[in-house]
C-alpha positions, -999 to +999 in steps of 0.1 A: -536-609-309-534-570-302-507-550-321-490-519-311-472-497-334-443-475-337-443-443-363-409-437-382-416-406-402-447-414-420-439-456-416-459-473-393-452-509-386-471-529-362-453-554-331-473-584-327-487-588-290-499-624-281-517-622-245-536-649-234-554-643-197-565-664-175-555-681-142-522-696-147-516-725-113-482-737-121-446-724-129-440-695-153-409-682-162-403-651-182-378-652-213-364-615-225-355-616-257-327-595-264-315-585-304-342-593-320-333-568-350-299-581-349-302-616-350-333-610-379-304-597-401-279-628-394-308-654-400-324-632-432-308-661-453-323-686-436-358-668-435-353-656-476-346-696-489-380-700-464-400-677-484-390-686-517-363-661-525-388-634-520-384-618-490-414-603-485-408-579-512-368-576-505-360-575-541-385-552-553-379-528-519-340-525-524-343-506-559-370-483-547-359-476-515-321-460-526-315-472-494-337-447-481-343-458-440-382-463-438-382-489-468-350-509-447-370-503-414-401-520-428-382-551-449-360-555-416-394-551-395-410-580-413-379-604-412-377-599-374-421-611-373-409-641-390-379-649-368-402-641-337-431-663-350-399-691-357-389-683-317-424-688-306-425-720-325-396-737-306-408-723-278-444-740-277-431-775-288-416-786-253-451-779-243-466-754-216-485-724-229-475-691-238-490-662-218-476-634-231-451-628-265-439-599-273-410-585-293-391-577-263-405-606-235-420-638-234-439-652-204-447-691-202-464-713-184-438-744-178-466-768-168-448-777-142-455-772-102-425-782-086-394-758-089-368-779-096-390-795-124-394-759-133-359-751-133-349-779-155-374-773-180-362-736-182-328-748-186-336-778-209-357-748-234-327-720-230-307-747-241-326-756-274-330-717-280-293-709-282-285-742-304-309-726-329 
């Protein structure tokens, strides 16, 4: 898993890269995933109860950050990892293999060869996705 990282003042935070190569022979689709930051802020709840109540340091961040951006950056940075490694969850379990993930794309194999096959797997996963 490669990273790639993004300065905000004298933040850094890393984006999780997943690439796996290889010769891929059947069906890939490619998923952008749009929001990311915004939907990691409506599903923080969800992630929070997850971790305990301690979200990744949320309560201890808030009083020393003054609401000061770089803290928020980083808390919000590390809700949206969890929410993407939830994503890529739900996205593995109808099976085919992820070729790519980042914060912005996915790219799966579907497994499948024939297009309509394809097409209804695709539509069968989107559905799941936006249920969730």
């Amino acid at each position: 898993m490669g990273t790639s990282e993004n300065t905000l003042g004298t933040l850094k935070v890393q984006q999780p890269v997943l690439t796996y190569p290889g010769a891929y022979r059947r069906i890939t689709i490619e998923l952008k995933a749009h929001h990311l930051a915004v939907n990691a802020l409506l599903k923080s709840n969800l992630v929070d109860e997850m971790d305990g109540g301690a979200l990744l340091g949320f309560d201890h961040d808030i009083p020393m950050s003054k609401l000061h951006d770089p803290a928020l950056h980083r808390i919000l940075h590390k809700v949206m990892q969890k929410v993407f490694a939830l994503l890529l969850v739900k996205i593995r379990k109808p099976g085919g293999t992820v070729i790519f993930a980042n914060f912005s794309k996915i790219i799966k194999d579907t497994g499948k060869f024939d297009l309509v096959a394809a097409q209804a797997y695709c539509d069968c996963l989107l559905k799941t996705l936006q249920t969730r």
